[in-house]
C-alpha positions in Angstrom: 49.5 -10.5 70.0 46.7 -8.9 71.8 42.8 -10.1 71.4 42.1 -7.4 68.8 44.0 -9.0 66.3 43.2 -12.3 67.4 39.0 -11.7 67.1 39.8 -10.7 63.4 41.6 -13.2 62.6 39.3 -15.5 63.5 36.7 -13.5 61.7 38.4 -13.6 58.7 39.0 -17.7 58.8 35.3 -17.9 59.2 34.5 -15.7 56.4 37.3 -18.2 54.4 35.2 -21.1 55.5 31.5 -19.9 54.9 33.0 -19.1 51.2 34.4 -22.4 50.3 31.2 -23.9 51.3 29.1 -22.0 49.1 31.5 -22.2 45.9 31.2 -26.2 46.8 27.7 -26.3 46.4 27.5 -24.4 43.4 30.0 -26.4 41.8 28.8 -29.7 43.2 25.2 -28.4 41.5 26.4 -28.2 38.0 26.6 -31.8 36.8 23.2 -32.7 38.8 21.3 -29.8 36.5 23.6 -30.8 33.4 22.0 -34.4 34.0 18.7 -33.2 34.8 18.6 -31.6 31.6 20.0 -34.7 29.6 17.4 -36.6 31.2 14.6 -34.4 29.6 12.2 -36.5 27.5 13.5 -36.4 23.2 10.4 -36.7 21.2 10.9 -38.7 18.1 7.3 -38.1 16.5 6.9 -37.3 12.8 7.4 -34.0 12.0 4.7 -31.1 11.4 5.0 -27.9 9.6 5.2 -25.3 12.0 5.3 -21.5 11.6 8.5 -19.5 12.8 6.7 -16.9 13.2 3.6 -15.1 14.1 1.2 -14.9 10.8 -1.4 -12.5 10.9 -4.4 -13.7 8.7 -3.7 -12.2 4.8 -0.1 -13.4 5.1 1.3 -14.7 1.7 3.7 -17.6 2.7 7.2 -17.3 2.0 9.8 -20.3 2.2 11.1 -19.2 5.5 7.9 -18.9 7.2 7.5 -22.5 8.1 9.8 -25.1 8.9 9.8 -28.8 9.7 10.1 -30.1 13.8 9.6 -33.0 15.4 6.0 -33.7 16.9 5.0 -35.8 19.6 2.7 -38.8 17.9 -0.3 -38.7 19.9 -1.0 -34.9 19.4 -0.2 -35.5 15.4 -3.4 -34.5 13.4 -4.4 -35.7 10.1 -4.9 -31.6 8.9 -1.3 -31.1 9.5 1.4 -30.9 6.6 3.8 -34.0 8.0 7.1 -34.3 6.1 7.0 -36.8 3.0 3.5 -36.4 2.1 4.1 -32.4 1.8 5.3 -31.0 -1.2 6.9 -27.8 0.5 7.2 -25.9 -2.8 2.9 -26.2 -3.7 3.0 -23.8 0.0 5.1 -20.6 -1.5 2.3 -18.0 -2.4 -0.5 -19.5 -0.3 -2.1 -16.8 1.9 -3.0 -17.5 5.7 -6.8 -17.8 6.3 -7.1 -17.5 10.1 -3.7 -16.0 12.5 -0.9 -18.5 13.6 1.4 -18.0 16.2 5.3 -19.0 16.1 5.9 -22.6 16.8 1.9 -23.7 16.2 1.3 -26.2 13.4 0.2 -24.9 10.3 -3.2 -27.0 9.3 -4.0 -27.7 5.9 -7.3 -25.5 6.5 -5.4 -22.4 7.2 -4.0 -21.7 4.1 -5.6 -20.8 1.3 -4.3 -21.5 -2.7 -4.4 -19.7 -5.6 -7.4 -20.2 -7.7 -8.9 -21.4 -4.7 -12.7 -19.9 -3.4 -11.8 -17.3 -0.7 -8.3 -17.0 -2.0 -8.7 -12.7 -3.0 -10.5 -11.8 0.4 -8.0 -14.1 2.4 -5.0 -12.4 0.3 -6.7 -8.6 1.4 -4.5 -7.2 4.2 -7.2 -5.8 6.8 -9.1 -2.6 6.1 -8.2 -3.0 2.5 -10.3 -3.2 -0.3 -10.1 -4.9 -4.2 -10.5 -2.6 -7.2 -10.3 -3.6 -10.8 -9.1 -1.4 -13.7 -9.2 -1.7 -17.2 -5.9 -1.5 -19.2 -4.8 -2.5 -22.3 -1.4 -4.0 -23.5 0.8 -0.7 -23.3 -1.1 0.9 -20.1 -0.7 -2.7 -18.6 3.1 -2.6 -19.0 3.1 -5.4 -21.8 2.4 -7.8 -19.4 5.0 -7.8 -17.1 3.3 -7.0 -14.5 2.4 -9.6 -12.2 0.1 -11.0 -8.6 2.3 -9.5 -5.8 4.0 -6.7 -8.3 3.7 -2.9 -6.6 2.9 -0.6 -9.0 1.6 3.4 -9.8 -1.5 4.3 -10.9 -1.3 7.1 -13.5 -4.7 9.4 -15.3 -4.1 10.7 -18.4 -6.6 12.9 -19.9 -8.0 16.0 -21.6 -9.5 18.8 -20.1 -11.7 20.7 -22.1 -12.1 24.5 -21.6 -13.4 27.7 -23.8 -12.0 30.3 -26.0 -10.1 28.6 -29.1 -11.5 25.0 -28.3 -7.8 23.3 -27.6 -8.1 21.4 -25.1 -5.4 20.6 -22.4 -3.3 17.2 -22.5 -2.1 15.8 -18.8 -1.0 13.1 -17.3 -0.8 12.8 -13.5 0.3 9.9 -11.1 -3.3 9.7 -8.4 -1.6 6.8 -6.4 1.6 5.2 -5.8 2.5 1.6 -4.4 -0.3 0.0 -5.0 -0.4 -4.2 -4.6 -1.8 -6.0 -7.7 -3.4 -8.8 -6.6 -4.6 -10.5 -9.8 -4.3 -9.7 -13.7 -7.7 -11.1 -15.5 -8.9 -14.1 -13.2 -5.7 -15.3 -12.1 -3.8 -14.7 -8.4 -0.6 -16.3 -9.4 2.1 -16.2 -11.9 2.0 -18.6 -15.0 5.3 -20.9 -15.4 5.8 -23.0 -18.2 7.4 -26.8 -18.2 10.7 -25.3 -17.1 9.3 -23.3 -14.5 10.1 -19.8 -16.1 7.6 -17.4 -15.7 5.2 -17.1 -18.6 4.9 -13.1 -19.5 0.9 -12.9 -21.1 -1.4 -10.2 -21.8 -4.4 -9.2 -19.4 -7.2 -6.5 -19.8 -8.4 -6.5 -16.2 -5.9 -5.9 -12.9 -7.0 -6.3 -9.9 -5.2 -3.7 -7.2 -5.6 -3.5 -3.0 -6.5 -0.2 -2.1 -7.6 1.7 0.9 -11.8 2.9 0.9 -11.2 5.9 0.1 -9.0 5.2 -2.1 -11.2 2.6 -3.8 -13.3 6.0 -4.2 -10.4 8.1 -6.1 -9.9 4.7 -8.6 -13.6 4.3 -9.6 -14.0 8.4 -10.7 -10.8 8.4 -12.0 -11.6 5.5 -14.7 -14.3 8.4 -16.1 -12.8 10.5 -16.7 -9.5 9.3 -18.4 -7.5 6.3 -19.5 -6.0 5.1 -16.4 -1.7 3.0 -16.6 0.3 1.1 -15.0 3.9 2.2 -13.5 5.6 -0.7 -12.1 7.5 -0.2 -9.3 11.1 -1.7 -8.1 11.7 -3.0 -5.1 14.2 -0.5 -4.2 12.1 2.2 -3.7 11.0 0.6 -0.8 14.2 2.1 1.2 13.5 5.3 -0.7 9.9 5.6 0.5 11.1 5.2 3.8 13.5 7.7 4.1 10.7 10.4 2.9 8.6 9.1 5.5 10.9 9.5 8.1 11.8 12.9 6.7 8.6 14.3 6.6 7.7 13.3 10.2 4.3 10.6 8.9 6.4 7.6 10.8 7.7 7.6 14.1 10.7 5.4 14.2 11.1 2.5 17.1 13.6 2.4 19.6 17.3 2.2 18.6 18.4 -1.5 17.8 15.6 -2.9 18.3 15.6 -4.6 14.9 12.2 -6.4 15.0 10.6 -3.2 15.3 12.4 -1.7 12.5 10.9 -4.8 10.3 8.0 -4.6 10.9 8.1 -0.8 10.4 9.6 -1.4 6.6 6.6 -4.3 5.8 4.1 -1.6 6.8 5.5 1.0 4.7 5.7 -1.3 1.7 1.9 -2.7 1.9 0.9 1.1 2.3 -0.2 3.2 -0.9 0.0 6.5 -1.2 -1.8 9.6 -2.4 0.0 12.0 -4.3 0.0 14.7 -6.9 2.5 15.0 -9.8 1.1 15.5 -12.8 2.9 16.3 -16.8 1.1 18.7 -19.0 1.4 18.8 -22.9 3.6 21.9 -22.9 6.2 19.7 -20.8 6.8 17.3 -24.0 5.7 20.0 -27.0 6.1 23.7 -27.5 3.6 23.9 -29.3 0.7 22.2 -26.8 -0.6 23.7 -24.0 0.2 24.2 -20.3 -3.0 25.4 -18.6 -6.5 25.2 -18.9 -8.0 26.5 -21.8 -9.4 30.1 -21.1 -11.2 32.6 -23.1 -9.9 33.2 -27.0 -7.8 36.0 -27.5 -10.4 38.4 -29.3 -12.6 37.8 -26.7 -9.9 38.6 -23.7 -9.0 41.9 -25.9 -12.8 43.4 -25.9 -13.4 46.4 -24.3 -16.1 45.9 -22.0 -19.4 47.0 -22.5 -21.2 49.2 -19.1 -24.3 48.2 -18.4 -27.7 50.9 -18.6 -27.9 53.4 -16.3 -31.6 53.5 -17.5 -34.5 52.0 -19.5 -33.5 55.4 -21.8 -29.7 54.6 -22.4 -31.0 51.1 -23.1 -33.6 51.6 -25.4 -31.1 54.8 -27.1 -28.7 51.8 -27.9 -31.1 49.4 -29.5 -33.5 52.4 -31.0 -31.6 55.6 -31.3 -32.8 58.8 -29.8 -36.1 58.7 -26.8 -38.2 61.2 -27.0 -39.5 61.5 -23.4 -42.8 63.7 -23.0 -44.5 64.7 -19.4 -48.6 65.7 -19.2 -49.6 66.0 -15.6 -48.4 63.3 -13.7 -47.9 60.7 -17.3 -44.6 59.8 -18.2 -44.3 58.7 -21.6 -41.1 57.4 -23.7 -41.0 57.5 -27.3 -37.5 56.4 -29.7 -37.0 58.6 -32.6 -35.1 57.9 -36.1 -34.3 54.0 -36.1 -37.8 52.1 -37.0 -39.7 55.1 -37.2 
């Protein structure tokens, strides 16, 4: 065997050795981390309501936006909600006063209740704004409609014009998915003993609504008698697919699923201008489809041309002008009618 083969043999026993020693070490590390982390401190506090999630400020609270975790008992606070003083269920439907992140504790100051001062404002998502309609029992859906509902917001009126004096009947839908966010003075849903939802009439709704917006609702109570159309919660997959389709979202990267959440909240809290509209001749033959215009004789008359002259004017109101020249006097007389 010459030295050649005996250098790499060597080589490769060292390279053997150097190995084994580092796949000790890593082994031998395992149970010193895996006690390392048993030895980590457990706390056994009470436990605090805490949010799993980031909530922006106008957040309504839903059951799985809070939980219960342990909390370590000198950092407890009297203004949190600690388990078995805390009625969990008296928390669905409040709305979140000031922005808490995931894991914080939610104080009691936070969150503001139905009925409570503050409660509408806090409830308004940012740059939104709080309108109030008039409706009566069959514009307001009979009642079913209620705090948290989306619904449309349809004009119905009559558009007078000239000629025969008809005027035109329409109907048109001025915005779609817009939040109701009270009916009369109340912000939640009435239950009776049994906890079914009480259905009761209401004259006022209160809806959230861009500025402009805001604008569009206040003229459009002039000028018509202004509905409800109450949306299902379907048509929020619907809306997004004509979004999508008309290019006014951009969509997030693929699989990235928290994106694509929070991309399907924003499209549902987001009304919408549109422009449909049903005219009287759509639901009777015999009513209208246009604006009235001029009547039929009047359409039909031939036009009269106007004067060339004082002459041909005064010829048509007069009769014949008898027009007489001395010197540099011009005078115009009308002969036959009047004279």
């Amino acid at each position: 065997m010459n030295s050649r083969k005996l250098m790499l043999m060597a080589g490769a026993l060292v390279f053997a050795l150097i190995s084994a020693m580092l796949a000790r070490s890593l082994v031998g590390g395992s149970p010193a981390a895996t006690a390392q982390a048993a030895s980590a401190p457990v706390v056994t506090g009470p436990e605090v309501l805490v949010a799993t999630r980031a909530l922006p400020a106008g957040t309504i609270i839903t059951p799985d936006a809070f939980r219960y975790q342990p909390w370590p008992n000198e950092l407890v606070q009297q203004a949190y909600y600690i388990r078995g003083t805390t009625d969990q269920q008296t928390l669905n439907g409040t709305v979140v006063r000031f922005p808490i992140t995931a894991g914080q504790p939610i104080t009691q100051g936070a969150l503001v209740k139905p009925g409570d001062r503050g409660f509408l404002a806090a409830a308004l998502a940012p740059g939104m704004r709080a309108v109030t309609i008039s409706v009566s029992m069959a514009s307001g859906v009979a009642g079913f409609v209620f705090p948290g509902d989306r619904v449309d917001l349809l004009l119905t009126q009559s558009v007078s014009g000239g000629g025969d004096g008809e005027p035109l009947k329409a109907s048109e839908t001025i915005v779609r998915n817009l939040r109701v966010l009270a009916t009369d003075q109340k912000t939640d849903k009435s239950v009776d003993d049994a906890g079914k939802t009480v259905v009761t009439a209401f004259s006022n709704v209160t809806l959230e609504a861009t500025p402009k917006l805001s604008e569009k609702i206040a003229v459009a109570q002039t000028m018509g008698s202004l509905s409800l159309s109450l949306r299902p919660i379907a048509d929020d997959r619907m809306e997004l697919e004509r979004q999508i389709a008309a290019g006014e979202i951009t969509l997030p990267e693929k699989g990235d699923a928290k994106a694509e959440k929070q991309m399907m909240l924003q499209i549902a809290a987001r009304p919408v201008e549109t422009d449909t509209f049903t005219t009287g001749a759509e639901v009777s033959r015999f009513a209208r489809g246009g604006v009235p215009g001029k009547s039929e004789a009047q359409a039909t008359a031939p036009a009269q041309p106007a004067p060339a002259s004082f002459a041909q004017a005064a010829t048509r109101a007069h009769g014949p002008v008898i027009t007489i020249a001395r010197g540099q006097t011009v005078t115009e007389t009308s002969v036959g009618q009047g004279n």
